[in-house]
C-alpha positions in Angstrom: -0.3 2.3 21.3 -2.1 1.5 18.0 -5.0 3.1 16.2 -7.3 1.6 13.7 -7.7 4.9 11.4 -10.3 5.0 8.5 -8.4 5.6 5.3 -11.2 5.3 2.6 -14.8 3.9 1.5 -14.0 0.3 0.7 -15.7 1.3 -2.8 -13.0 3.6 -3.5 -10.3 1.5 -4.4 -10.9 -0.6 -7.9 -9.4 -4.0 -7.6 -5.7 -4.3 -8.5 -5.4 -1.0 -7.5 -3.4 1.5 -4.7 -4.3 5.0 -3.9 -2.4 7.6 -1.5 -3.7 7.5 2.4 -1.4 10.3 4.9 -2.1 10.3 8.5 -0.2 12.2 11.0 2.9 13.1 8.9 2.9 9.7 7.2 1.9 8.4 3.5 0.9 5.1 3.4 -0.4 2.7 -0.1 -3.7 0.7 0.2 -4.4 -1.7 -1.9 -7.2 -3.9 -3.3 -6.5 -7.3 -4.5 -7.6 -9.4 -7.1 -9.3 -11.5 -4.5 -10.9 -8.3 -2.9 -8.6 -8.2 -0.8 -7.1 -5.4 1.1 -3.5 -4.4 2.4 -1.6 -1.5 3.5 1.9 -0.8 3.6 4.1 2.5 3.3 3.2 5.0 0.8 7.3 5.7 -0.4 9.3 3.7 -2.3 12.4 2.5 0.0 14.6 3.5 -3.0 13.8 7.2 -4.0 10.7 7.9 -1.7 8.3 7.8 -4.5 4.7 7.5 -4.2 3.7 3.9 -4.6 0.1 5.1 -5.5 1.3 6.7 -8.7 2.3 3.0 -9.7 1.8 0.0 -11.3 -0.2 -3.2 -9.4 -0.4 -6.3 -11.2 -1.4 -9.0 -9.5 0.3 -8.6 -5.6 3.1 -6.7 -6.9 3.1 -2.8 -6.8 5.5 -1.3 -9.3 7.2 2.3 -8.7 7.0 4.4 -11.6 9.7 5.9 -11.2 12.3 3.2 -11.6 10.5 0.1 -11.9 11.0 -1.3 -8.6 9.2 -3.9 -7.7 7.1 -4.7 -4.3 4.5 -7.6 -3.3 2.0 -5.4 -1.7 1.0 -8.1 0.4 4.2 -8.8 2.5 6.7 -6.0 1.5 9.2 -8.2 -0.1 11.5 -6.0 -2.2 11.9 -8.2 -5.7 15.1 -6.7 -7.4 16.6 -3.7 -8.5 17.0 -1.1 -7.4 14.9 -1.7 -4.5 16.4 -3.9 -2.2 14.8 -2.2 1.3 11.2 -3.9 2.3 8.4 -1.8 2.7 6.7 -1.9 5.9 3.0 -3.7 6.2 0.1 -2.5 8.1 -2.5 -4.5 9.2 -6.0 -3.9 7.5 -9.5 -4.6 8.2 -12.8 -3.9 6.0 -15.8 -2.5 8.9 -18.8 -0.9 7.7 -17.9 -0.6 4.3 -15.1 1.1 5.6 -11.0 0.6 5.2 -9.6 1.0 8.7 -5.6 1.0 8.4 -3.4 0.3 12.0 -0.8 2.9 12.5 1.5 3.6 15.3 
């Protein structure tokens, strides 16, 4: 079964930026777009199991810092070296002024 789990104020993200959300053993990246947008999608880098919220977002693309690695944010896509493994996406809503992720 699925949950909807709060993972922030929607005020605390700045737009074109990630920050860190763990639940039950998990790390998950939530992101704000440009277009105030949010998203959700695994907190590790598939390559070296980084955290994605120490990174780079530019537009829909989250960049590890550790190697560089490249992510859209928005679907998952890996886009090039080294990463080559898609992150996984969570669906996201905004309710209340709140940022409600669904895990399981």
């Amino acid at each position: 079964m699925s949950d909807w789990v709060e993972a922030c104020a929607a005020g605390d993200i700045d737009e074109e930026d990630v920050m860190r959300f763990d639940h039950a053993g998990h790390t998950y990246a939530v992101y704000r777009s440009p277009d105030d947008e949010y998203f959700a999608t695994d907190g590790l880098c598939s390559h070296e199991k980084v955290h994605l919220a120490d990174g780079l977002v530019m537009d829909d693309i989250i960049e590890c810092p550790k190697h560089n690695g490249r992510f859209n944010y928005k679907t998952g896509d890996a886009r090039g070296a080294p990463v080559c493994v898609n992150l996984k996406t969570y669906p996201v809503k905004v309710d209340g002024g709140k940022v409600l992720i669904q895990v399981g």
